[in-house]
C-alpha positions as CSV (number, residue, x, y, z in Angstrom):
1,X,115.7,40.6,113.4
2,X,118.8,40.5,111.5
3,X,118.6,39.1,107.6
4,X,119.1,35.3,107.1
5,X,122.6,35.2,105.0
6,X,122.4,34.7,101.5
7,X,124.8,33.4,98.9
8,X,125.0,32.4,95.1
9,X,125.7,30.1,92.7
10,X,125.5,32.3,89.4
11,X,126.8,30.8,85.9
12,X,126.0,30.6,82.4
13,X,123.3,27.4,81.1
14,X,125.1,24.0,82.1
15,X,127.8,25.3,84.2
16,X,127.4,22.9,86.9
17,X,125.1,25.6,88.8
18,X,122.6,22.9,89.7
19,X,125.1,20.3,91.0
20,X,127.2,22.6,93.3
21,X,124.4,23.9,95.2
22,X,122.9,20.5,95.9
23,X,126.2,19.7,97.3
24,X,126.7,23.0,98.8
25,X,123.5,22.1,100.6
26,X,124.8,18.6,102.1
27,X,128.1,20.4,102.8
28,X,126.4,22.5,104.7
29,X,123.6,20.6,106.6
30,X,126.2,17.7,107.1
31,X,128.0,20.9,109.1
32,X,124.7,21.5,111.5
33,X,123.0,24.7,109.4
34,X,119.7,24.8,108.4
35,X,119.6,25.6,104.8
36,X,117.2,26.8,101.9
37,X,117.6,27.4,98.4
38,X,116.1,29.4,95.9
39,X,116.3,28.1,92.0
40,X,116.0,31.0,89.4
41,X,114.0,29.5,85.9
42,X,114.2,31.8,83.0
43,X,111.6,29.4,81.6
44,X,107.9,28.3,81.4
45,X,108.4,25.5,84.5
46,X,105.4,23.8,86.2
47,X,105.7,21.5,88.8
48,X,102.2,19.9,88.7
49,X,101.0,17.8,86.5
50,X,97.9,17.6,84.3
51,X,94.7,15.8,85.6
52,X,96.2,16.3,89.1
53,X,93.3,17.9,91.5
54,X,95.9,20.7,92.2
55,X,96.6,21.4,88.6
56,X,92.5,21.5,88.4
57,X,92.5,24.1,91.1
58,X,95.2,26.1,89.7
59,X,93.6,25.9,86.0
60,X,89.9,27.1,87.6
61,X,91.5,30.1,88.6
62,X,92.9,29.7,92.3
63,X,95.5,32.5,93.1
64,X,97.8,29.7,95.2
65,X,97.4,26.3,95.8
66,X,99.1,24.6,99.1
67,X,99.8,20.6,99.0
68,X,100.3,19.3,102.2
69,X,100.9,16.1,103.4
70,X,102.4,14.4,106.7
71,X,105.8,14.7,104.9
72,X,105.8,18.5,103.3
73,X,103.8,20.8,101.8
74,X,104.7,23.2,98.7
75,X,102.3,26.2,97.8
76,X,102.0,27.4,94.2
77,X,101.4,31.0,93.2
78,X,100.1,31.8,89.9
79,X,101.5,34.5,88.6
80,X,98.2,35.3,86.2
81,X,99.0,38.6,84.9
82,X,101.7,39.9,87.5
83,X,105.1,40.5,86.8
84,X,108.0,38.2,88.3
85,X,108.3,39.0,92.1
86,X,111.6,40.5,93.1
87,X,114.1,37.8,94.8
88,X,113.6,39.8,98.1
89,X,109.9,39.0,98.0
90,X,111.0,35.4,97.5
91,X,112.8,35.4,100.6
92,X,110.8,37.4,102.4
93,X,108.3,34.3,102.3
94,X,111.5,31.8,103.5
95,X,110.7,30.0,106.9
96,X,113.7,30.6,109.0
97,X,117.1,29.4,108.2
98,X,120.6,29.7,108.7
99,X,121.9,29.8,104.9
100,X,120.1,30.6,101.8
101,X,121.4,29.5,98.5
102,X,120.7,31.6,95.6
103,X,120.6,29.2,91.8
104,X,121.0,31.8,89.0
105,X,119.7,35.2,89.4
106,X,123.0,36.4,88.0
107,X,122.0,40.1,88.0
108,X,121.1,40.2,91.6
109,X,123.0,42.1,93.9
110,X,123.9,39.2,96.6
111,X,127.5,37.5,97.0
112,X,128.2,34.9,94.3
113,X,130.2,32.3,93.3
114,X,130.5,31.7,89.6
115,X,130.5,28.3,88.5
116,X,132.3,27.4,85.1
117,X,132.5,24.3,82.5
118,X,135.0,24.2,80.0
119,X,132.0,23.5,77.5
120,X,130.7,27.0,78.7
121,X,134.0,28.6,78.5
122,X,132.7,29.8,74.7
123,X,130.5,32.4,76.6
124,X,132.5,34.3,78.1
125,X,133.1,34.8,82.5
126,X,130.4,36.8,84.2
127,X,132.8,38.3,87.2
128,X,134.2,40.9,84.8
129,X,131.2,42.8,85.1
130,X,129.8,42.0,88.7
131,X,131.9,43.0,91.7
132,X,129.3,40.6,93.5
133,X,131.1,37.3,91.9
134,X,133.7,36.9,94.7
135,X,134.8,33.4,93.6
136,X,134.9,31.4,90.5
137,X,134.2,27.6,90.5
138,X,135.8,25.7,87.5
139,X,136.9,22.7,86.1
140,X,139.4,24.0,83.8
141,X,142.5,25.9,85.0
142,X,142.1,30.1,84.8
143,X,145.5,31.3,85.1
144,X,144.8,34.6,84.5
145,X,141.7,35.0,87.1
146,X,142.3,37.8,89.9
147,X,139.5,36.5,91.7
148,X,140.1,33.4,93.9
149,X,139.5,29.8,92.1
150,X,138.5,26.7,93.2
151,X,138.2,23.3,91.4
152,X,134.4,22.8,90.7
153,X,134.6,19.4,93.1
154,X,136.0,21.2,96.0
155,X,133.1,21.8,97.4
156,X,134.7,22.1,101.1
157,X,136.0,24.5,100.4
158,X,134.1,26.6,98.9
159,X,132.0,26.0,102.2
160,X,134.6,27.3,104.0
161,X,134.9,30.2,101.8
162,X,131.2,30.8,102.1
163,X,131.2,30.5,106.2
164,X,134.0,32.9,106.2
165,X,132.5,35.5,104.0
166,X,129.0,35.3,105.8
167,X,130.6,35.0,109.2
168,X,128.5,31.4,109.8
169,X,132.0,30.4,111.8
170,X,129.8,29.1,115.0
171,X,128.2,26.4,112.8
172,X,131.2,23.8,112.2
173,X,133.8,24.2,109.8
């Protein structure tokens, strides 16, 4: 079974990251693919809540937790004592999809767009030292970028530029 295609959005802290790939992931469904995303968090996150009987599960010891409902389900794993599962374990456990879209891991070795802000610009680009940035998202001008540019709200196209690269050409476009 061939890999589902993978993409990124890689980017320092408030880049616009988080905004692109939610409408990367409209783009794209609007266009007929099935589409999942995977969100990188460098920090302590939790996505329960206190008192909740999940959280009471998870806080007696229970490895995973699954919520399910008539509308979705979501299964938390704790992590206990275990190290950070690599991002192909992660989407080894994927249902399957057309597109998967990849929030942060910038040192991963998948195809990337980097997004930038002018109030990042202070930290310095990324794609210098990863040939796996192939793009760069921004919503200041870069006239001296050898990589190709697009305006952080063109989101079209950067769809486009996505399909092409991944060959997704049968799905709309």
């Amino acid at each position: 079974m061939k890999p589902t295609p993978v993409f990124g959005i890689t980017g320092w802290k408030n880049s616009g990251k988080t905004q692109l790939v939610t409408r990367l992931v409209a783009e794209f469904t609007q266009r007929g693919l099935k589409v999942s995303t995977v969100k990188h968090a460098h920090h302590n996150f939790d996505i329960d809540r206190p008192g909740a009987d999940s959280y009471r599960h998870r806080e007696a010891g229970a490895s995973e937790v699954a919520l399910v409902s008539g509308r979705r389900w979501a299964l938390m794993h704790e992590l206990r004592e275990e190290e950070e599962p690599p991002l192909e374990e992660i989407l080894a456990r994927l249902a399957p999809c057309d597109l998967i879209l990849i929030e942060g891991y910038k040192r991963e070795n998948h195809p990337k767009i980097e997004a930038r802000r002018t109030e990042t610009r202070d930290r310095g680009p990324l794609a210098p030292s990863d040939p796996n940035i192939l793009a760069v998202a921004a919503d200041h001008l870069l006239p001296d970028e050898t990589l190709p540019v697009f305006d952080l709200n063109d989101v079209p196209a950067m769809a486009d530029f996505i399909q092409a690269r991944l060959d997704l050409g049968g799905h709309g476009a």
